[in-house]
C-alpha positions in Angstrom: 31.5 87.4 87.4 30.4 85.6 84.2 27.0 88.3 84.1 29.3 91.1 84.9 31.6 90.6 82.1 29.0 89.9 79.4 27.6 93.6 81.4 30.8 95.4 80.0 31.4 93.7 77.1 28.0 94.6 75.8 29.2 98.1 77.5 32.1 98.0 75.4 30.4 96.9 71.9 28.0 99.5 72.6 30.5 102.4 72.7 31.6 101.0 69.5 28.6 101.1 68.0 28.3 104.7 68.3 31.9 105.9 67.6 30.9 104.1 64.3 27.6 106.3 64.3 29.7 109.0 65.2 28.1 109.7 68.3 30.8 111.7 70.9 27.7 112.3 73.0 27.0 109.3 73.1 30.4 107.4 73.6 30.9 110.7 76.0 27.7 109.5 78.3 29.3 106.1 78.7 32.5 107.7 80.6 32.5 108.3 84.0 32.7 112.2 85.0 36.4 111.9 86.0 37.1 109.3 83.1 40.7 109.7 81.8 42.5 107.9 79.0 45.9 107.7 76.8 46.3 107.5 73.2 49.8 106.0 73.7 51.3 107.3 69.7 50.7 110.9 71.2 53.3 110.0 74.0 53.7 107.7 77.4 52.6 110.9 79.3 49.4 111.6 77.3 47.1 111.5 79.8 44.0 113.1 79.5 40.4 113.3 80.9 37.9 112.4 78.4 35.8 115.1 78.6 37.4 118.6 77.4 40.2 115.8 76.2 39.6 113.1 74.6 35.8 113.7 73.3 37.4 116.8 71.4 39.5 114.2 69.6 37.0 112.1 68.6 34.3 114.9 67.6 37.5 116.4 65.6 38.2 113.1 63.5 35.1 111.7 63.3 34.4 115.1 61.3 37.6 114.9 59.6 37.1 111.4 58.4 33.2 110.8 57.6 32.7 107.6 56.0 34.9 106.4 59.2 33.2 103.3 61.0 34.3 100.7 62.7 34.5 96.5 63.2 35.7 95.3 66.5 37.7 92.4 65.5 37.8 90.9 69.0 36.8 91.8 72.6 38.3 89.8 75.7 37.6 90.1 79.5 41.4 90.9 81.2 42.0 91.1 84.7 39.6 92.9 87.2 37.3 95.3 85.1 38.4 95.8 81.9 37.6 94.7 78.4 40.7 94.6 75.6 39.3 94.8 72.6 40.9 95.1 68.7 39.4 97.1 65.8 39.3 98.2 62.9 37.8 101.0 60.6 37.3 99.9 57.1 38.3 103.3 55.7 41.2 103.4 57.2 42.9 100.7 57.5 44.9 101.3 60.7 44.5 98.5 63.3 43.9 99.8 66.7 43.8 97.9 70.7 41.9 99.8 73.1 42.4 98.7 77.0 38.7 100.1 78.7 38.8 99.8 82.4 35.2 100.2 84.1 34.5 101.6 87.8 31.7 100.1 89.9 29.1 101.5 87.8 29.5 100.4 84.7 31.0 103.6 83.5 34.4 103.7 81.4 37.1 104.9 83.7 39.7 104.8 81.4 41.1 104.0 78.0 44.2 103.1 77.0 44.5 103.2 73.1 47.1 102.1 70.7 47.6 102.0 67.0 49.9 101.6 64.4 52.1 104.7 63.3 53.6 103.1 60.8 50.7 102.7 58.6 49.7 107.1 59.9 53.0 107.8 58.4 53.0 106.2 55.5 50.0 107.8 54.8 51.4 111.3 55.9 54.4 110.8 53.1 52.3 109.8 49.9 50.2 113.2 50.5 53.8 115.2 50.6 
């Protein structure tokens, strides 16, 4: 178990890496084909699959915000295969805790991600 978790975790802190890079390809290639995942702000029912879904939402903001990067804070092993892991992109300070679940393979099956709307709003009323 112990060489299977360090397996995702590096996994993990590689997708990372290359949402920093801004690399949707990349973070794209380390979903499974039927990944799926939840950005929970949008809504408790805002499932969708990655590709066609979520990869459009990360291509759109990693354009829309280019000096984003991003610092994982912490990474732990939960239950069964998935990694929970805090970040945080020094740009925009908006703290975010991703739940990444892996299938067999090693590939992402799903992500659960959640972030602080608070901060998004305040944000949204100084530019009114």
């Amino acid at each position: 178990m112990q060489e299977e978790t360090n397996d995702l975790k590096a996994i993990t802190k590689k997708f990372f890496a290359v949402y920093g890079a801004h690399d949707v390809e990349a973070m794209t290639a380390l979903c499974a084909d039927d990944a799926k995942g939840r950005y929970a702000p949008y809504g408790r029912e805002y499932v969708v699959p990655v590709r066609g879904g979520l990869n459009a939402f990360w291509k759109g903001f990693t354009q829309a915000v280019p000096d984003f990067h991003v610092e994982v804070v912490e990474m732990l092993q939960a239950e069964g295969n998935a990694i929970v892991v805090q970040k945080k992109g020094d740009d925009i300070r908006i703290p975010h805790a991703y739940i990444i679940r892996y299938n067999a393979d090693g590939k992402i099956s799903y992500i659960d991600c959640y972030w602080d709307n608070t901060s998004i709003n305040s944000i949204k009323a100084s530019a009114l």
